[in-house]
C-alpha positions, -999 to 999 in steps of 0.1 A, spaced: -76 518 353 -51 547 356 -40 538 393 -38 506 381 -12 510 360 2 531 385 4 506 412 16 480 386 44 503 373 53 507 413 55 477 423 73 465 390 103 446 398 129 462 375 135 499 390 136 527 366 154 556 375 148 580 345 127 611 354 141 617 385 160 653 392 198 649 389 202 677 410 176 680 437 181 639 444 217 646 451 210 658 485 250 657 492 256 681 464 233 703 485 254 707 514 292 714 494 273 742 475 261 759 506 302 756 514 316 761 485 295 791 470 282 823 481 247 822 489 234 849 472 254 835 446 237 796 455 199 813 459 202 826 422 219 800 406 196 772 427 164 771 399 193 769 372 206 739 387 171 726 395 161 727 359 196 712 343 187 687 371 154 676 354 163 678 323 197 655 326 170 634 346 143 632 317 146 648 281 184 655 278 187 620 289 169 610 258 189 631 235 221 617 245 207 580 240 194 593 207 223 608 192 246 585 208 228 556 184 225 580 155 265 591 153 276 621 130 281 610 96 308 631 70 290 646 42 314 655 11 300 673 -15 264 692 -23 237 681 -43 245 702 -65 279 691 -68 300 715 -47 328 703 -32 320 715 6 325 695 33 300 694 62 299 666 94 259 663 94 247 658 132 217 643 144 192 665 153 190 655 191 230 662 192 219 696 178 194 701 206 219 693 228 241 718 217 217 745 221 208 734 255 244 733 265 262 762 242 230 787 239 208 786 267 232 774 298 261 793 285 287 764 294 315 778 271 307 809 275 300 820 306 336 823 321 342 851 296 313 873 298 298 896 322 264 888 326 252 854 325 217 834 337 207 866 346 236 868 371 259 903 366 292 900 369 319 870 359 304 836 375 331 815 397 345 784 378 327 764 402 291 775 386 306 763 353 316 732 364 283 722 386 263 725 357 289 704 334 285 685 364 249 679 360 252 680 326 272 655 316 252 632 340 233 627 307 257 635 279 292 630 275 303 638 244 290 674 238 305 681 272 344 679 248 334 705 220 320 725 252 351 725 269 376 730 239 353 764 234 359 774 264 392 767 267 401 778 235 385 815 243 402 815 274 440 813 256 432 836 230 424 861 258 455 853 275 477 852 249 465 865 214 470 902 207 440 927 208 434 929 167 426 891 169 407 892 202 386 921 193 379 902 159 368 869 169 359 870 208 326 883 200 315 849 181 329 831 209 311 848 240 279 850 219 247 830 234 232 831 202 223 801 189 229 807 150 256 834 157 283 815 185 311 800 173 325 767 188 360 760 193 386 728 189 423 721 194 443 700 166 472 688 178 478 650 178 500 637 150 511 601 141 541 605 148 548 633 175 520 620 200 525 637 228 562 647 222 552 683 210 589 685 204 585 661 172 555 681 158 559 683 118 529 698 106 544 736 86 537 771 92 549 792 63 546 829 62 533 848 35 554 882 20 519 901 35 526 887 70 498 862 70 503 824 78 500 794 60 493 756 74 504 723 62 501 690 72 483 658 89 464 661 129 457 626 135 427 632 161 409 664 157 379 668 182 349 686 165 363 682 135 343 711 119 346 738 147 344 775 140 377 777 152 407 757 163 440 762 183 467 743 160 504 736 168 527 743 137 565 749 132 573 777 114 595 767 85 625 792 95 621 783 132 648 756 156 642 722 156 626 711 188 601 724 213 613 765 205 600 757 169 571 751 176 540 784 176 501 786 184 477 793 156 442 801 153 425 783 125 394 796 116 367 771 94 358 797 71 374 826 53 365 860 49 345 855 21 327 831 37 345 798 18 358 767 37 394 773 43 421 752 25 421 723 52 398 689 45 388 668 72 399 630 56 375 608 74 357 607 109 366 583 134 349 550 146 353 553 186 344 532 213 326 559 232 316 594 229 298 584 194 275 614 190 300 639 188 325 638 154 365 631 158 385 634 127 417 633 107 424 669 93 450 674 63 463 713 62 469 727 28 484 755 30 449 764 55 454 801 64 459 809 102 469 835 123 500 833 150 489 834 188 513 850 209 548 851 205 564 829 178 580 796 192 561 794 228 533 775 211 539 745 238 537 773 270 505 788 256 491 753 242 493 740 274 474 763 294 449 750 272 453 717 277 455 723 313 422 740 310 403 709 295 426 685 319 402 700 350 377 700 328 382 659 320 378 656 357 346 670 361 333 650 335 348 617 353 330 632 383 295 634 371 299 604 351 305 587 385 281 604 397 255 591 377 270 556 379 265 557 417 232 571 421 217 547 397 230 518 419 216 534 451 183 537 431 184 500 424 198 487 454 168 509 475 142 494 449 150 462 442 142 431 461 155 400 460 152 372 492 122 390 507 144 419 513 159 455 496 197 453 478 207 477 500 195 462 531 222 430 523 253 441 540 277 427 511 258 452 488 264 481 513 298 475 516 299 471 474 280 509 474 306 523 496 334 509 473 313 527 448 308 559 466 346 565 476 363 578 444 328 595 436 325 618 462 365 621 463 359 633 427 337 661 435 354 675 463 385 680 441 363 695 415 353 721 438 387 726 458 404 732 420 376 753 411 381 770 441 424 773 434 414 782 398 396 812 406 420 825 433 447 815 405 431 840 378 427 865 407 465 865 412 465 855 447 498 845 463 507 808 458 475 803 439 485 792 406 516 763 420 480 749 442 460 750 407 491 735 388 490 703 408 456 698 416 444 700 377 470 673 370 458 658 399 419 651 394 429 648 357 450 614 367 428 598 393 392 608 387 396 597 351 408 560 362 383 554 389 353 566 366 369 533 347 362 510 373 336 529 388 313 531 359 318 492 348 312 481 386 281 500 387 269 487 362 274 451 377 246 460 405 216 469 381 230 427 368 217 411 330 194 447 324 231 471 331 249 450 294 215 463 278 222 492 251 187 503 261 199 514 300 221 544 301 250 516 317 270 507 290 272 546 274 291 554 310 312 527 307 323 535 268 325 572 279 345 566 315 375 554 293 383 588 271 390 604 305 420 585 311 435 585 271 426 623 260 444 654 268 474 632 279 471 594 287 478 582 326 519 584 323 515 616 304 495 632 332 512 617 362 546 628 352 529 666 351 523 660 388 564 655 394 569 684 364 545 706 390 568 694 419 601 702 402 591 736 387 565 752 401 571 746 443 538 733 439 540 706 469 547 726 501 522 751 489 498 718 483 507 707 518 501 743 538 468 742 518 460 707 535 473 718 566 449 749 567 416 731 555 431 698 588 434 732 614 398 747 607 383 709 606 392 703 640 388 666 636 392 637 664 428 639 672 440 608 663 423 611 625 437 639 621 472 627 627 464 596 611 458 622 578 490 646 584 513 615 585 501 603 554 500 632 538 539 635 549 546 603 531 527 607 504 547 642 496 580 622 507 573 597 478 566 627 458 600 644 463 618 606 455 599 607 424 607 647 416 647 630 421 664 619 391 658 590 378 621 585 398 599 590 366 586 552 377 569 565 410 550 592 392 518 573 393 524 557 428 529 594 441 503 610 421 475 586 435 492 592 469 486 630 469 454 629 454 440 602 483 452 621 507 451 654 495 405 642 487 407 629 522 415 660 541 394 678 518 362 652 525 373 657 562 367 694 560 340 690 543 323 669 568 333 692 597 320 721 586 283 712 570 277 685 597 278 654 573 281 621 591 285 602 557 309 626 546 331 623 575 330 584 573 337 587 529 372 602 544 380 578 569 372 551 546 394 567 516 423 570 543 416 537 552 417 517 525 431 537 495 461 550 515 473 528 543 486 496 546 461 467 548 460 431 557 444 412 527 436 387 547 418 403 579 383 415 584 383 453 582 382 476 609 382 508 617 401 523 649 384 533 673 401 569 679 394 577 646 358 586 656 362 592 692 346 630 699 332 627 662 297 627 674 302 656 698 322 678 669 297 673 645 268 687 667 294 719 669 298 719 631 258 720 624 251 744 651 
């Protein structure tokens, strides 16, 4: 009876992908690892990966689709009649954040020294494969995750050693009832994300301390431990100079809730099981960050911080996207034959595919500039300041289109609640609107251009990955002319007056920036599919095509390919 049922659930014609390992399915993933990390580094963290694999595949899976129908809910007072606030989660959102905060360490483990049984700092990258993998499964944890670690990261950088020592502790803890999580409040009704206009108050106090007032409009884990706020002190200039960092904690000394009230939660589209609120400051007690009127300098090394960290989620939510189409496409059958065997479906996966793996190769390339940048390494940080901007811009609009398309190929079953389909659809779209909408984001590629030198350091970057590739010669001209008009366009819009090109150059950079990248890639683990991803990106995503005409693609492009490819894997 039992094989069966087995047969029967084989054979059953709607293919069900869940149970399957996230990570050891993702063969590709395999190969940019090996190039990407050390391998003593790769050995230890492999059964890591390998379990966050199974359980995005399986049970974490089923948290998420749990706690995404069972959103938080805002609890006002006690039983008893106290007037304590509290957001009450679901218990399988609570799971999740154990998984994610206690036992993986994602916020954590960039600021301590041992971690997973690895001594010594991890590399971003290991941070950002398992968020990777992670938010496969769950989106919305992967914010509060993010903001922690972000927000531990500025007060390191920037707050002075009485308030590190105090509260770093809490923040770097692993323990599940002891770590504190973190937030940022920023957004207001009316400043948006003209910082310059912020109105909430900071007032000091005759003992020195601070004093908050005012209304954040969208406040991310709402009821975080702490919170970096923006404020302008009350004897501070108008404008951007006025405007200082603060950390907020929840609770006081004494263990009370400090004077701030979250006014209501917010109804959201996606990202339901984790809480957004409205917070009113009344007279909340803070402490300054930094020096006095450079809140926007430090906030936004913050902000910068989750904007790479947006990316990566638009990654792995693509990621998921993709491989459930390849799953149903491989097990579906329709016609007496396999989706994928159908040759307008295998040119629908590669549309698929393309801003996918482009995705992940720029989260490992700005991991890569991100660690080089902490380590003070010449030119490091103007690479890092374009490429977060960069991912940040592009990944999060594909994962739109991406995620929605996908869902087209599992047909009726992918608008079904009960199918993991329309939570990556809902979810794709924050990427694009938090932490600075499209225009917002676009126009910090220029700001890059203008300020830091970012783009002839981005180019001699490219140009070093193009010389150890050693691609078919025409390809790899085909990819340096590109690149030279994609950083031309850049300069026009670094010009005055070329704000409207940002997003035209932006998209330009980043296609052929993933391209060369891919390219790379390809060359030096041997990857035939990888190699063909970055023609393909070149070919359609950059250059100039024919709307009309069947496509093609020249034939110098992969003249010798074979024959350098055989050199790469040996």
């Amino acid at each position: 009876m039992a094989q069966n049922d087995a047969t029967a659930a084989h054979a059953h014609p709607i293919p069900d992908r869940h149970g399957q390992n996230l990570f050891s399915t993702d063969t590709e993933l395999h190969k940019l690892l090996a190039l990407y990390l050390p391998a003593d580094l790769l050995a230890h963290m492999r059964p890591h990966f390998e379990r966050l694999g199974g359980l995005a595949g399986g049970l974490l899976d089923d948290l998420a689709g749990t706690a995404d129908r069972n959103p938080p809910t805002l609890k006002q007072r006690t039983r008893t009649g106290l007037d304590e606030q509290k957001v009450v989660k679901h218990p399988a959102y609570v799971e999740m954040e154990r998984l994610a905060l206690s036992e993986f360490g994602l916020a954590a483990m960039s600021h301590r020294d041992e971690t997973l049984g690895w001594k010594g700092r991890m590399p971003p990258l290991v941070k950002y494969v398992l968020t990777y993998l992670f938010v496969q499964a769950e989106f919305g944890l992967c914010c509060p995750v993010s903001m922690t670690d972000s927000l531990t990261r500025t007060l390191k950088k920037f707050g002075g050693p009485e308030l590190v020592a105090r509260f770093l502790p809490r923040l770097t803890s692993l323990d599940f009832d002891e770590l504190a999580q973190g937030a940022m409040f920023m957004t207001e009704q009316a400043a948006g994300s003209d910082i310059a206009a912020t109105a909430t108050m900071a007032r000091q106090e005759a003992d020195g301390s601070w004093r908050l007032s005012g209304d954040k409009w969208f406040c991310s884990n709402p009821d975080a431990d702490f919170a970096m706020v923006l404020a302008r002190a009350d004897n501070g200039p108008a404008g951007m100079k006025g405007v200082s960092l603060f950390l907020l904690p929840r609770r006081l000394e004494d263990g009370s809730l400090n004077h701030y009230r979250i006014i209501r939660l917010k109804d959201k589209l996606g990202t339901r099981s984790m809480a957004s609120g409205e917070i009113r400051l009344e007279g909340a007690i803070a402490y300054l960050v930094g020096e006095e009127g450079r809140g926007f300098v430090q906030m936004a090394d913050m902000v910068n911080n989750s904007r790479l960290s947006n990316g990566v989620r638009a990654a792995g939510l693509m990621r998921r996207a993709v491989a459930e189409a390849e799953y149903i496409a491989a097990e579906r059958r329709a016609f007496g034959r396999t989706l994928e065997q159908m040759p307008l479906m295998q040119r629908q996966l590669d549309k698929l595919r393309l801003p996918a793996e482009q995705a992940r190769t720029m989260v490992c390339q700005t991991a890569l500039a991100l660690a080089r940048s902490d380590a003070n390494e010449p030119d490091a940080y103007a690479l890092l300041r374009i490429l977060t901007p960069l991912i940040k811009f592009r990944a999060c609009r594909d994962a739109r289109k991406v995620t929605g398309d996908a869902m087209e190929v599992r047909g009726g079953c992918g608008y079904i609640e009960e199918w993991s389909d329309p939570r990556l659809v809902r979810d794709a779209h924050l990427g694009s609107i938090w932490e600075g909408t499209s225009n917002i984001v676009a126009l910090d590629v220029i700001r890059a251009v203008k300020r830091e030198g970012s783009l002839p350091v981005l180019r001699a970057h490219c140009e070093q990955l193009l010389a150890d590739a050693a691609l078919p010669p025409a390809f790899a001209k085909a990819l340096r002319d590109a690149l030279a008009r994609a950083a031309a366009l850049a300069e026009t819009a670094a010009r005055e007056g070329g704000d409207v090109l940002a997003r035209q150059a932006a998209s330009a950079l980043y296609h052929c920036t993933s391209s060369i990248a891919m390219a790379w890639e390809a060359a030096r683990s041997g990857s035939a599919p990888r190699l063909r991803w970055a023609q393909l990106v070149l070919l359609h995503r950059v250059l100039p095509r024919d709307p009309l005409a069947p496509d093609a693609m020249p034939a110098d492009w992969t003249s010798a390919a074979t024959t350098h490819t055989a050199r790469a894997t040996a």
